[in-house]
DSSP file (Angstrom, degrees, kcal/mol; ACC not computed):
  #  RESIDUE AA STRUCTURE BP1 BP2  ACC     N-H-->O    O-->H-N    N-H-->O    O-->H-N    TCO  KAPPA ALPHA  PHI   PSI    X-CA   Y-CA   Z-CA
    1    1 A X     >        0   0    0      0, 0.0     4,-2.1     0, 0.0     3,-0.2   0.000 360.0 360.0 360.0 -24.7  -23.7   77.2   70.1
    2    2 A X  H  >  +     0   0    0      1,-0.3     4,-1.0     2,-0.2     0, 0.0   0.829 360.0  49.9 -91.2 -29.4  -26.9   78.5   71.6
    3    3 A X  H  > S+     0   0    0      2,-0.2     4,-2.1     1,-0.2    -1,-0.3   0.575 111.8  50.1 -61.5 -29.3  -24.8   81.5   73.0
    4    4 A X  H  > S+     0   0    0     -3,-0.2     4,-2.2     2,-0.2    -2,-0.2   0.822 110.2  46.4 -88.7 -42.5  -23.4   82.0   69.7
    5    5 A X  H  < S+     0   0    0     -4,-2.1     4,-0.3     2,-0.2    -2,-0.2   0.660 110.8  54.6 -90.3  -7.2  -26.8   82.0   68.1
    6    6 A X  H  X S+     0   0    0     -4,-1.0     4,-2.3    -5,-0.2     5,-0.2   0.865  96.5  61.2 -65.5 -57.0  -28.0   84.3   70.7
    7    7 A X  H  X S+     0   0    0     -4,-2.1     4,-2.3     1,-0.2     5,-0.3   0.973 107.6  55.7 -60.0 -45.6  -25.0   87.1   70.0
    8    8 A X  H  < S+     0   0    0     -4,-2.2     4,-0.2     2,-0.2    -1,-0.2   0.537  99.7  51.5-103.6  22.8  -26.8   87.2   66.5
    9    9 A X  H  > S+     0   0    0     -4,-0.3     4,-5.2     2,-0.1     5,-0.3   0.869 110.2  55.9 -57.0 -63.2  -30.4   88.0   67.5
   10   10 A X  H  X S+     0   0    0     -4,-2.3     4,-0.9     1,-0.3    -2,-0.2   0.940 112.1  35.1 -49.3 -51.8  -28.9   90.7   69.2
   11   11 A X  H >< S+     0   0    0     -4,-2.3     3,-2.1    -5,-0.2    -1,-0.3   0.980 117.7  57.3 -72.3 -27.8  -27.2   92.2   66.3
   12   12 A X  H 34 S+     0   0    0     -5,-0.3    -1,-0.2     1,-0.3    -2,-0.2   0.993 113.4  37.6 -39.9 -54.0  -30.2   91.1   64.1
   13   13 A X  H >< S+     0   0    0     -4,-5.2     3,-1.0     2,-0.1    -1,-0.3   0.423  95.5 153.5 -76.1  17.5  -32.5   93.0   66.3
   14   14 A X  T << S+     0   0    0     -3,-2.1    -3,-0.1    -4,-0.9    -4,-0.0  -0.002  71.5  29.6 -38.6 143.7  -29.6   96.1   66.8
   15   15 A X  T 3  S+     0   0    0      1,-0.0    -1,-0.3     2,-0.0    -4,-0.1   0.517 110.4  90.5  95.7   2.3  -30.8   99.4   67.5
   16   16 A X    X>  +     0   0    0     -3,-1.0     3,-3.1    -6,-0.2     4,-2.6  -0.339  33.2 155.6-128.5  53.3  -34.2   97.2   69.4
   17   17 A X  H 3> S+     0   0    0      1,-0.3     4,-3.0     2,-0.2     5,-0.2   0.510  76.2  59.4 -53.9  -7.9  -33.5   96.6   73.0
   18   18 A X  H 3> S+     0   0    0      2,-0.2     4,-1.1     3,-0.2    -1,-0.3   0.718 115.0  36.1-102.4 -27.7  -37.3   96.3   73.8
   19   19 A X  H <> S+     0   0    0     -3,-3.1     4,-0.5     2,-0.2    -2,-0.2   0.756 116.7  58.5 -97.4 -44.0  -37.4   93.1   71.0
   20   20 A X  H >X S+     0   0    0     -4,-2.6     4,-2.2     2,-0.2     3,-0.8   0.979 109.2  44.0 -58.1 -56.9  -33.6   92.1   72.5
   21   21 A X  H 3X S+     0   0    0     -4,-3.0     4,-1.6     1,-0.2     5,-0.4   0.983 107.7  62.6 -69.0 -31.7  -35.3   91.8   76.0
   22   22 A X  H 3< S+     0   0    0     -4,-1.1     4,-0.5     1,-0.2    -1,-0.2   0.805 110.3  33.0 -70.1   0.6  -38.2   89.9   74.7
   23   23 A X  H <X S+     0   0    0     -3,-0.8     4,-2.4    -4,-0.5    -1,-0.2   0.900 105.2  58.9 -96.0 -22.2  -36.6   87.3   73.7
   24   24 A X  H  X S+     0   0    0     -4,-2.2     4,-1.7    -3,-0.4    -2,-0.2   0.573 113.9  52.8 -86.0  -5.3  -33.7   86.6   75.8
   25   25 A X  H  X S+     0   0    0     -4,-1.6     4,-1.8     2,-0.2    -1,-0.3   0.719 111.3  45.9 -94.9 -10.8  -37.2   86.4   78.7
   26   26 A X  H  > S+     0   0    0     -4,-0.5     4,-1.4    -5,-0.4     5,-0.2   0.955 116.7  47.9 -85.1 -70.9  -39.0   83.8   76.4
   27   27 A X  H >X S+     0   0    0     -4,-2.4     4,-2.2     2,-0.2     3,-1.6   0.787 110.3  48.5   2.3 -88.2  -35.6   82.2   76.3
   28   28 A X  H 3X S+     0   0    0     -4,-1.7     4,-2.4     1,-0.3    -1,-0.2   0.870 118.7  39.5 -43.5 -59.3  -35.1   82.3   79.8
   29   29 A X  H 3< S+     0   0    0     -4,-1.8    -1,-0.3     1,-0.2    -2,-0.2   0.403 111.9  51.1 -80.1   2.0  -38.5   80.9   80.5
   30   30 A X  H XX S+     0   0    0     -3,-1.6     4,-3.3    -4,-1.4     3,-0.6   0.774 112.6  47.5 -60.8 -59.3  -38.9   78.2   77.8
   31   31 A X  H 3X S+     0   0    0     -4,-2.2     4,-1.0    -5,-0.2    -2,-0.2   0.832 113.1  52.4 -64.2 -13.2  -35.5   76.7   78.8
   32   32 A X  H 3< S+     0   0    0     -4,-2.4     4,-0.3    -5,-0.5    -1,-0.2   0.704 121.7  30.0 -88.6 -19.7  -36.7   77.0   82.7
   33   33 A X  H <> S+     0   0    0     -3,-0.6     4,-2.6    -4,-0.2    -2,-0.2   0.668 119.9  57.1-102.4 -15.6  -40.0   75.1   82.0
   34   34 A X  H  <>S+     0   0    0     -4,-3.3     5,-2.8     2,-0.2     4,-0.2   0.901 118.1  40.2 -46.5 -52.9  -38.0   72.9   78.8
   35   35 A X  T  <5S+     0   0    0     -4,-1.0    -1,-0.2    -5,-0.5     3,-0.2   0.881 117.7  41.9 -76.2 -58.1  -35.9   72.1   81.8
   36   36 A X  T  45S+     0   0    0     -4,-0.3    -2,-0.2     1,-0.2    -3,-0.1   0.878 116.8  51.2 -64.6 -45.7  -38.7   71.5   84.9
   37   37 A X  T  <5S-     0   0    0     -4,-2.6    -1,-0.2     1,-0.1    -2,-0.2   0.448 119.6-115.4 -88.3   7.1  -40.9   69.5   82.5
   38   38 A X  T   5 -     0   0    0     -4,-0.2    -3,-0.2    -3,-0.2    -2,-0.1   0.842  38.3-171.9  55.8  46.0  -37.8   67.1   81.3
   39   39 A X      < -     0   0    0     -5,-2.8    -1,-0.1    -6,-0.1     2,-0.1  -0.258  29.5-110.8 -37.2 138.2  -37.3   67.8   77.9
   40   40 A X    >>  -     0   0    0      1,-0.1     4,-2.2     4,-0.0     3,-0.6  -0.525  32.6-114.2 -56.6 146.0  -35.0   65.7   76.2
   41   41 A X  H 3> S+     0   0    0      2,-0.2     4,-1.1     1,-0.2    -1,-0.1   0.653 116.1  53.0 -55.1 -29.4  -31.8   67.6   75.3
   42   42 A X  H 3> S+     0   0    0      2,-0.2     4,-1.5     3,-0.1     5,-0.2   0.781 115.4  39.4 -45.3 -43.7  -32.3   67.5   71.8
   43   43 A X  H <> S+     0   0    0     -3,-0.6     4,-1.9     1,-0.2     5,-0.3   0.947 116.7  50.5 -88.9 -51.2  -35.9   68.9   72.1
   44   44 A X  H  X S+     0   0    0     -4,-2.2     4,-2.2     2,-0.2     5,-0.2   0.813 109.8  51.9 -40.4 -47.4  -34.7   71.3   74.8
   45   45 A X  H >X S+     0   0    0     -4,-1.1     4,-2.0     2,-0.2     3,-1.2   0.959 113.0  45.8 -33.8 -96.8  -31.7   72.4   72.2
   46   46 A X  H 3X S+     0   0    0     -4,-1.5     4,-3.1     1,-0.3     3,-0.2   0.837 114.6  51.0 -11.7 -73.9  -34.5   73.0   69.4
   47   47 A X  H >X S+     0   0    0     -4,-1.9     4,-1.4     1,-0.3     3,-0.6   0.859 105.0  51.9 -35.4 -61.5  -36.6   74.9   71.8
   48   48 A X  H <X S+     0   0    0     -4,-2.2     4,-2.1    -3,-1.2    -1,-0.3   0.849 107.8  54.2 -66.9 -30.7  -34.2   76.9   72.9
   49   49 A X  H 3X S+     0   0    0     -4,-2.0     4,-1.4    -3,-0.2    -1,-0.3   0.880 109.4  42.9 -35.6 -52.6  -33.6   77.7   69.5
   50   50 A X  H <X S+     0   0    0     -4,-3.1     4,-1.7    -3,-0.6    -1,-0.2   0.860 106.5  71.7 -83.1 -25.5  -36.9   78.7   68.5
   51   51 A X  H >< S+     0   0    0     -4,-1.4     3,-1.0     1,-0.2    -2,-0.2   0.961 103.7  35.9  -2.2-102.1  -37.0   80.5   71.9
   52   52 A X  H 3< S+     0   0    0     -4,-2.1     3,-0.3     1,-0.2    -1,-0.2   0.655 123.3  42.9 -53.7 -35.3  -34.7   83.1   70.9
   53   53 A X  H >< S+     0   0    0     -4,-1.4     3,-3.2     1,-0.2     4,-0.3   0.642  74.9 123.2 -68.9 -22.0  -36.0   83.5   66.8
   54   54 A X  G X< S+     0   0    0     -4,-1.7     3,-0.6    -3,-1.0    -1,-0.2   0.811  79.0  15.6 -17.1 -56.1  -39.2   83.3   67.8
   55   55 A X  G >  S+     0   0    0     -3,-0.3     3,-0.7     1,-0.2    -1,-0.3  -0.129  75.2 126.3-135.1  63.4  -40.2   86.7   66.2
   56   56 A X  G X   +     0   0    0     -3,-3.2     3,-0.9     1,-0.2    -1,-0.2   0.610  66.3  70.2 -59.6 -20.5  -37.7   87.4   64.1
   57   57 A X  G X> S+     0   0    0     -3,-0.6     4,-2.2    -4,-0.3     3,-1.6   0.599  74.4  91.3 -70.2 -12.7  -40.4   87.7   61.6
   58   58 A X  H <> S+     0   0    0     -3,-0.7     4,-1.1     1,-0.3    -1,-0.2   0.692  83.2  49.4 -90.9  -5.0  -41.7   91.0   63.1
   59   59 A X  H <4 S+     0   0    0     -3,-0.9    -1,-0.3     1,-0.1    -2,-0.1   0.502 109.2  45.9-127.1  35.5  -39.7   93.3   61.2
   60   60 A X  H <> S+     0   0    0     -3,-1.6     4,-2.7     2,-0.1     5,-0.4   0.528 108.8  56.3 -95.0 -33.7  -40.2   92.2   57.9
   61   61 A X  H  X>S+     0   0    0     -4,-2.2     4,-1.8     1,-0.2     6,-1.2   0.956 113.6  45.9 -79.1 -38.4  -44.1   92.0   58.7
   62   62 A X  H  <5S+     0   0    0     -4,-1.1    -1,-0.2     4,-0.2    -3,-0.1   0.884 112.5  51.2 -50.2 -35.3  -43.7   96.1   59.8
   63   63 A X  H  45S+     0   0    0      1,-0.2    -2,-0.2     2,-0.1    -1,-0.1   0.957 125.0  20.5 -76.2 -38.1  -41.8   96.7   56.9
   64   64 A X  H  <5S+     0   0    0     -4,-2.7    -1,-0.2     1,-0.1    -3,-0.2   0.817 137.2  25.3 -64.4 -34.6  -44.4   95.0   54.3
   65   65 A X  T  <5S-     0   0    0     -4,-1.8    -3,-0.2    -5,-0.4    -1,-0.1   0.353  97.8-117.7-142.2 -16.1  -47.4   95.0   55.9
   66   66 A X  S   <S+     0   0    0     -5,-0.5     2,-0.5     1,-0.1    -4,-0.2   0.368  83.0  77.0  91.7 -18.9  -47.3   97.9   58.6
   67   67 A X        -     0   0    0     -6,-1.2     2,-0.4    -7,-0.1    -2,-0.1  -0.993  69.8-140.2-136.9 129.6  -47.7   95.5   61.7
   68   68 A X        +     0   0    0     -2,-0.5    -6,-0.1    -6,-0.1     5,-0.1  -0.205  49.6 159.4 -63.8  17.8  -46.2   93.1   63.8
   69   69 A X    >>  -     0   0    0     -2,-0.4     4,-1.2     1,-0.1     3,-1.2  -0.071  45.8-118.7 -97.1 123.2  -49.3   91.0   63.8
   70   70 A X  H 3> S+     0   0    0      1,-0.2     4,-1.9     2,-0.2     3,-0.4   0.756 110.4  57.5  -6.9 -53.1  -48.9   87.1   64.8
   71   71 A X  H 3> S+     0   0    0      1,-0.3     4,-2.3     2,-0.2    -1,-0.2   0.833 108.7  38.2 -90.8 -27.8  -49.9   86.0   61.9
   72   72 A X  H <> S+     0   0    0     -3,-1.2     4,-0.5     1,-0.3    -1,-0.3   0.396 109.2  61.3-109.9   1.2  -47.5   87.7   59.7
   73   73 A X  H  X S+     0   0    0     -4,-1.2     4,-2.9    -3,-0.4     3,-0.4   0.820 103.2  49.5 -66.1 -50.1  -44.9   87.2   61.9
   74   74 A X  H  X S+     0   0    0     -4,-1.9     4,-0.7    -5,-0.3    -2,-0.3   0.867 116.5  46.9 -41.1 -40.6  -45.6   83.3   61.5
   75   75 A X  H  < S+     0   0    0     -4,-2.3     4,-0.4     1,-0.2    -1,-0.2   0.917 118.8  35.6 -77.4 -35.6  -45.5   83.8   57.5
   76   76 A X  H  X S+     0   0    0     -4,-0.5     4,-0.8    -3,-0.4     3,-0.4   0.742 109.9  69.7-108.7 -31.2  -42.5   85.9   57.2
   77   77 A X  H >X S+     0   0    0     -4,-2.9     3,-2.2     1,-0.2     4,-1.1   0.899  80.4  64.2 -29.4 -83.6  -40.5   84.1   60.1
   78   78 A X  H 3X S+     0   0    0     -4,-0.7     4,-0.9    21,-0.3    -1,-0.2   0.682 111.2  36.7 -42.4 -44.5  -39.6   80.7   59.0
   79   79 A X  H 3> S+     0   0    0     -4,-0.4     4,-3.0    -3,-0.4    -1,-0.3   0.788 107.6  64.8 -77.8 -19.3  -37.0   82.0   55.8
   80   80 A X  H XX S+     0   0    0     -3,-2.2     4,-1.1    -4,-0.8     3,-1.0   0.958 115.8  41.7 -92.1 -91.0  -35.6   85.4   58.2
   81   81 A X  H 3X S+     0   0    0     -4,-1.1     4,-1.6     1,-0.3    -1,-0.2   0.325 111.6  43.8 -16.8 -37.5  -34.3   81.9   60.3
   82   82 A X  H 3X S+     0   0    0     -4,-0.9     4,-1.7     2,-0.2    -1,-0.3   0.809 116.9  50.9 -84.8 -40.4  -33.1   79.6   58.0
   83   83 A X  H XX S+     0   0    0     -4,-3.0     3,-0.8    -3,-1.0     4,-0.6   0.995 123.7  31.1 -44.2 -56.9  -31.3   82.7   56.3
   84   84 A X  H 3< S+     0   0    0     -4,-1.1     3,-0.4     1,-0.3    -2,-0.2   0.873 119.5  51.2 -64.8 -46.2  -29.8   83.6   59.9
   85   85 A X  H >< S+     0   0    0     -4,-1.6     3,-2.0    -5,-0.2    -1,-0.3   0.584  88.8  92.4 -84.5  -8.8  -29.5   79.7   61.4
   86   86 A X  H << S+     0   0    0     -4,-1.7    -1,-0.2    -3,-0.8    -2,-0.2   0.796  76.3  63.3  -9.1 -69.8  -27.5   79.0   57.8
   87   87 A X  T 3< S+     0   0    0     -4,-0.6    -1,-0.2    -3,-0.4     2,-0.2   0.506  94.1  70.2   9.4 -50.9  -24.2   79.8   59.7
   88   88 A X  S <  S-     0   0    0     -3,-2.0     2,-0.4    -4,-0.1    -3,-0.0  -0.507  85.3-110.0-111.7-170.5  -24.2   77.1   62.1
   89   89 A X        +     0   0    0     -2,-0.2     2,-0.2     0, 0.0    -2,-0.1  -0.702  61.3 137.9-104.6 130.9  -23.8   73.5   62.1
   90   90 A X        -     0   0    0     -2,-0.4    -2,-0.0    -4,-0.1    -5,-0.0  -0.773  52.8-114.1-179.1 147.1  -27.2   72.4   62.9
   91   91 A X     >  -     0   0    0     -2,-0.2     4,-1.6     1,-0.2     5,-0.2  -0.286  28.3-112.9 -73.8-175.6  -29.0   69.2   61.0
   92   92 A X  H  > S+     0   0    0      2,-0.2     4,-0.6     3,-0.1     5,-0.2   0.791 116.5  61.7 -51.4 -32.7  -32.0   69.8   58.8
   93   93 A X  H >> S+     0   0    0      2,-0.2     4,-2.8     1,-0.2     3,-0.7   0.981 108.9  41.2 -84.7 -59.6  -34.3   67.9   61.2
   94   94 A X  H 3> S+     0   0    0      1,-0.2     4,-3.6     2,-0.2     5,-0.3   0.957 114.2  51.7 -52.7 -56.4  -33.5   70.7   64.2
   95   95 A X  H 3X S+     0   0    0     -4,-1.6     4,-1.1     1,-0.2    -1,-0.2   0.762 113.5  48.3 -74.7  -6.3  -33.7   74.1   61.6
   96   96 A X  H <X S+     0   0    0     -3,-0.7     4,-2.0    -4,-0.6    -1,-0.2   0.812 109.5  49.1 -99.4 -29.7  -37.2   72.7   60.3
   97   97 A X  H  < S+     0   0    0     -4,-2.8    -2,-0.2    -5,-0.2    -3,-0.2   0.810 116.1  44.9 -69.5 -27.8  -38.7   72.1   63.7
   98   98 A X  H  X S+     0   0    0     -4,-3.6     4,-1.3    -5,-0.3     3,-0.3   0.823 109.9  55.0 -96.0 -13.2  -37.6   75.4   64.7
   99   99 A X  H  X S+     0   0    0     -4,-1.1     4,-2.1    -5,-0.3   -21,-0.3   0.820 105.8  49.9 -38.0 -43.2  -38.8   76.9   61.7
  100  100 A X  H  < S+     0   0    0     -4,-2.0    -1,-0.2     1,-0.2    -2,-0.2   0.363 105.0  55.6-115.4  31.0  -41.9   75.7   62.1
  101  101 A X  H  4 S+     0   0    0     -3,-0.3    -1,-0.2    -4,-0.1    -2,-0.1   0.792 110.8  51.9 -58.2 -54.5  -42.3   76.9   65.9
  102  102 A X  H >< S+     0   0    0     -4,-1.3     3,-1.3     1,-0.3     4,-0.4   0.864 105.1  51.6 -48.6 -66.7  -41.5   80.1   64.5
  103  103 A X  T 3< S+     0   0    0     -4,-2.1    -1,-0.3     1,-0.3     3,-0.2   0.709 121.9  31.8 -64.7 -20.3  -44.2   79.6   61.9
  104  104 A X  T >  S+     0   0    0     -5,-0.1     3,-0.9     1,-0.1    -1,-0.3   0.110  73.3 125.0-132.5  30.4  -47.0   78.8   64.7
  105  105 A X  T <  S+     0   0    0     -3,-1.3    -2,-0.1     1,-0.2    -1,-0.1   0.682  85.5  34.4 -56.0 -39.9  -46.0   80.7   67.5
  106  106 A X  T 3  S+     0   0    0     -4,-0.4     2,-0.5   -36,-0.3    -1,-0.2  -0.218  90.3 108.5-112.1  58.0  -49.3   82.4   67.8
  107  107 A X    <   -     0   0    0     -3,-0.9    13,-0.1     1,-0.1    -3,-0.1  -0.952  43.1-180.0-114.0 100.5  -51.3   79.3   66.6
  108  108 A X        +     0   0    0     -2,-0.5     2,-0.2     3,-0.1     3,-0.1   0.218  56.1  76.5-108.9  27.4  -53.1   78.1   69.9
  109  109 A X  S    S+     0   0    0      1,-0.1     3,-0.2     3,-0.0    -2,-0.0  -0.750  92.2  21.3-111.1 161.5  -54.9   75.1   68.3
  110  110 A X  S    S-     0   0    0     -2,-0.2     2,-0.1     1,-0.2    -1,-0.1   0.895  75.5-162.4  48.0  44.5  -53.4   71.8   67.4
  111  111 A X        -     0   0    0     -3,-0.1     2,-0.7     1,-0.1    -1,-0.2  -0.265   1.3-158.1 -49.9 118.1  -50.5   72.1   69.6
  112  112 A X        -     0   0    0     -3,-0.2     4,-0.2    -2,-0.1    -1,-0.1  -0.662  51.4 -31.5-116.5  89.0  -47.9   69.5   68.3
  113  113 A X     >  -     0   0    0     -2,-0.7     4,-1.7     1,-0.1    -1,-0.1   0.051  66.8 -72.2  94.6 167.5  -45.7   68.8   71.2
  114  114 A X  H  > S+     0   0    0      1,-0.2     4,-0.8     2,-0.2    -1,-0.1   0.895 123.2  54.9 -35.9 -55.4  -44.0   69.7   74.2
  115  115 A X  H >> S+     0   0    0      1,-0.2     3,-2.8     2,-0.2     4,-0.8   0.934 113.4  49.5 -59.5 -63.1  -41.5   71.9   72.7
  116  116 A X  H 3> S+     0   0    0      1,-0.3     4,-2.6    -4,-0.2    -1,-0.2   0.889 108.9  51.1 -27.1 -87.7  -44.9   74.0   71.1
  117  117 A X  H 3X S+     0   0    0     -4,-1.7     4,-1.8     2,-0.2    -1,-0.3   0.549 114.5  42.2 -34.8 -32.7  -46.8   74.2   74.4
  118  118 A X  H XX S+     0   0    0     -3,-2.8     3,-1.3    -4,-0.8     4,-0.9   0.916 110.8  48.1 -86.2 -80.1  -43.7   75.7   76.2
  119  119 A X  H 3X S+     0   0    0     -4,-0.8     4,-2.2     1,-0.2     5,-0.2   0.731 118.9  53.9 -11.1 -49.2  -42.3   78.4   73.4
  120  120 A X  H 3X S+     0   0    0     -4,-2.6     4,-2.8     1,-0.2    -1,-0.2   0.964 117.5  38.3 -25.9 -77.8  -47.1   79.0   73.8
  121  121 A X  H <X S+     0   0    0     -4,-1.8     4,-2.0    -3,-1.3     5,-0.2   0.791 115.3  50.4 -59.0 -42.5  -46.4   79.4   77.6
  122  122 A X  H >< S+     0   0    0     -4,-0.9     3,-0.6     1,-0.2     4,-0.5   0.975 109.6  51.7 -32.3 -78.2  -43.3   81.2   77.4
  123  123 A X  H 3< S+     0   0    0     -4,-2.2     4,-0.2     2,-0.2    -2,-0.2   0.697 109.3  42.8  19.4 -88.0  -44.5   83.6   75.2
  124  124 A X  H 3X S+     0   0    0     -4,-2.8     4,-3.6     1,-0.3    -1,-0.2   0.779 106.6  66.8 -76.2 -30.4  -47.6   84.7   76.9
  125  125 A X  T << S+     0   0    0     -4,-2.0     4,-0.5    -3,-0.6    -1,-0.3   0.609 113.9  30.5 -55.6 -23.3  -45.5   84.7   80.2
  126  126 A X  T  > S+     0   0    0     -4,-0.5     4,-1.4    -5,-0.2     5,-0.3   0.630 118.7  61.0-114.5 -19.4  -43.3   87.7   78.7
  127  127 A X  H  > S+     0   0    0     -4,-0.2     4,-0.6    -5,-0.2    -2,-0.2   0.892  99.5  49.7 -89.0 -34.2  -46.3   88.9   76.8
  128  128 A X  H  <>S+     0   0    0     -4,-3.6     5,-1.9     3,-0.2     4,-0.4   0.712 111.6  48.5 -62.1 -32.5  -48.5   89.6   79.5
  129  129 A X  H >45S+     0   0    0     -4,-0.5     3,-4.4     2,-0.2     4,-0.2   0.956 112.1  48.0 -40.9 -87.6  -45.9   91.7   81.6
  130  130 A X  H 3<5S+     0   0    0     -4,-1.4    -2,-0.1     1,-0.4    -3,-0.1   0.630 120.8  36.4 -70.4 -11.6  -45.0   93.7   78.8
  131  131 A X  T 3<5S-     0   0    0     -4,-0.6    -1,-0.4    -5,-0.3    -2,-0.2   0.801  97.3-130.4 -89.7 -15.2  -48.8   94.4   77.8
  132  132 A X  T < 5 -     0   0    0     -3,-4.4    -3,-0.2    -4,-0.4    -2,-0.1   0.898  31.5-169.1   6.5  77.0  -50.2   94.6   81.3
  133  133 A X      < -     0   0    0     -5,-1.9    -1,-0.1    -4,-0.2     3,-0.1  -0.302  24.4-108.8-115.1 150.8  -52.8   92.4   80.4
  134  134 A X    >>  -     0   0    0     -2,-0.1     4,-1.8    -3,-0.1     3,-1.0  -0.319  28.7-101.6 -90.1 169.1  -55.5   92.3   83.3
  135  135 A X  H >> S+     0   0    0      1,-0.3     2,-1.9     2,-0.2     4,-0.6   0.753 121.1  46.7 -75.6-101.4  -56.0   89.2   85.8
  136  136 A X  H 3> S+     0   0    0      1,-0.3     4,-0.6     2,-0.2    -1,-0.3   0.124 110.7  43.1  -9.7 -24.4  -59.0   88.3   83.8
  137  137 A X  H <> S+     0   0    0     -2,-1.9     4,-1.4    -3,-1.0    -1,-0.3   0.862 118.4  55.2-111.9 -71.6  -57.9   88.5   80.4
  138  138 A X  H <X S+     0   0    0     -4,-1.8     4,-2.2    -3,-0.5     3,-0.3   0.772 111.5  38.1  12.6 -85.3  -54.8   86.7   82.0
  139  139 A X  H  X S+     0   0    0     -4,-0.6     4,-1.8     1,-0.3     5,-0.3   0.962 108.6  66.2 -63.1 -43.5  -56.7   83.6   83.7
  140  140 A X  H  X S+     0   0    0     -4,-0.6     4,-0.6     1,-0.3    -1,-0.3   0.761 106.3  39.8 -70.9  -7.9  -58.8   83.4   80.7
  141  141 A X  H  X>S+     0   0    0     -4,-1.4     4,-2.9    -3,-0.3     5,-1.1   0.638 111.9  56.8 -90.7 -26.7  -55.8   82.4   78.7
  142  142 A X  H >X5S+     0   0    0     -4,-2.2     4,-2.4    -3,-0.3     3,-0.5   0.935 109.3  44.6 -50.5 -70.9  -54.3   80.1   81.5
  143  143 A X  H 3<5S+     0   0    0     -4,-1.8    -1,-0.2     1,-0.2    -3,-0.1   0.558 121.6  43.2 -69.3 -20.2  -57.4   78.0   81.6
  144  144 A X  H 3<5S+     0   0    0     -4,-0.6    -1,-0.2    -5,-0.3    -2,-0.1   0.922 134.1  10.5 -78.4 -50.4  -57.4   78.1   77.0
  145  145 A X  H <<5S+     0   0    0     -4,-2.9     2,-0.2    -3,-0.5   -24,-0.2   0.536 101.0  98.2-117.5  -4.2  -53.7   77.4   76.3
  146  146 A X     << +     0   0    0     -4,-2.4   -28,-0.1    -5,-1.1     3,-0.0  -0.536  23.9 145.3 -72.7 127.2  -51.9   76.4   79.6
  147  147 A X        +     0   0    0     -2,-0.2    -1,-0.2   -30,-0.2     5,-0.1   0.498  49.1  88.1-141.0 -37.8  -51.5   72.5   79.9
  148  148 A X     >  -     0   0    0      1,-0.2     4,-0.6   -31,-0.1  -115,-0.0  -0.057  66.8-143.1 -61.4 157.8  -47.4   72.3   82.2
  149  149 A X  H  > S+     0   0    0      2,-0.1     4,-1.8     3,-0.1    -1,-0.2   0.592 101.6  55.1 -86.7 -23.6  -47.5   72.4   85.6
  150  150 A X  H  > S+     0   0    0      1,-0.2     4,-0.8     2,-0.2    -1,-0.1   0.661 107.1  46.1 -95.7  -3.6  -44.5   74.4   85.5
  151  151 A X  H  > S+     0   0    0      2,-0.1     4,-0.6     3,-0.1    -1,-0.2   0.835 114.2  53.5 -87.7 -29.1  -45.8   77.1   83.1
  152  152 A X  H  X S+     0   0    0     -4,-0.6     4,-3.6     1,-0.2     5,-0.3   0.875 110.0  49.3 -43.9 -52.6  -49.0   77.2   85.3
  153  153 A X  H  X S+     0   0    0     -4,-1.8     4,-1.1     1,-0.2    -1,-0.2   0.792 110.4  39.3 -58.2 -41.9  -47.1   77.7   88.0
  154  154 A X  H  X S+     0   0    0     -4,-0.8     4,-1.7     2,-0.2     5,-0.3   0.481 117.2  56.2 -72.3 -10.4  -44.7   80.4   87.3
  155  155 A X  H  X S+     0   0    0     -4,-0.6     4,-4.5     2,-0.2     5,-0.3   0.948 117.0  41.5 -85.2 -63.9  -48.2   82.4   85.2
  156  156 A X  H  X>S+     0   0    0     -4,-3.6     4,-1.7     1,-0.3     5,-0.9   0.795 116.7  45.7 -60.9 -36.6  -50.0   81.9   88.7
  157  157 A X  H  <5S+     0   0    0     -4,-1.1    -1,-0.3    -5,-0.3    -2,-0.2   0.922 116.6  45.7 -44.8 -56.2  -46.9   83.0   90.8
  158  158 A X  H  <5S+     0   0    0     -4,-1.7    -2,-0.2    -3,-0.2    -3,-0.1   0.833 123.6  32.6 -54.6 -52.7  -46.2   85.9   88.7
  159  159 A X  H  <5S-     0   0    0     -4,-4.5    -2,-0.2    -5,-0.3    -3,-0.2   0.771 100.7-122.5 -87.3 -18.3  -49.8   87.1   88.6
  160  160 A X  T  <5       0   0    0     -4,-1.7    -3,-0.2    -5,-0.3    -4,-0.2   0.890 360.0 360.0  85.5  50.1  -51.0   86.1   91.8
  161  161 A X      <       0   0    0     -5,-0.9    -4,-0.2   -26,-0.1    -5,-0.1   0.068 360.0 360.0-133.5 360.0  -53.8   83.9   90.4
């Protein structure tokens, strides 16, 4: 299923290879620390889920609002998902927990759970390439929202830190 719900991001985001690769690397690297840090396979399932929707919200929040902003991805997210995750077999319990991933994806207080922390770590791990965010600005975000050893690891690998 997760392959299935993958071919329709892509066509969501059509015509936005730059949006296509960012998810399918927060994907990669949520299910590779989901995976390292021993997620259950339910919550790894969910994860990966939110993985890949993660900012589905961001072109409704261009179209409305002018901006791709965090926050208005979080508002606008959660319904662009349930429309789109509608489709599949999936219970209620799973499409509201990734909904509300979605909905706090750049919320880096009151982390509520694993699943949260990685989709965080993922994230910023794809976000910091594609910005070229300096080793300072960098570290100063390990040491605020980094808590895995295995997101630590790959941030500090990657960056040389």
């Amino acid at each position: 299923m997760i392959q299935k719900i993958l071919a329709k991001m892509i066509e969501y985001d059509a015509n936005d290879p730059r949006r296509i690769h960012h998810f399918l690397k927060v994907y990669g690297f949520a299910h590779l620390i989901g995976e390292l840090e021993g997620l259950a396979k339910d919550e790894l399932f969910t994860l990966d889920i939110a993985a890949i929707l993660h900012d589905i919200g961001i072109h409704l929040a261009e179209a409305k609002y002018g901006s791709s902003n965090g926050k208005y991805q979080e508002e606008l997210g959660p319904d662009e998902a349930r429309k789109l995750l509608s489709e599949f077999a999936l219970s209620d319990e799973v499409v509201e927990r990734v909904c509300f991933l979605i909905a706090h994806h750049h919320t880096y207080s009151d982390v509520d759970g694993l699943d949260y922390q990685i989709l965080l770590e993922a994230d910023f791990l794809v976000n910091a390439y594609e910005d070229d965010l300096s080793t300072d600005a960098i570290a100063s975000f390990r040491e605020k929202v980094f808590r895995t050893k295995t997101g630590i690891k790959i941030l500090n690998t990657m960056f040389g830190l």
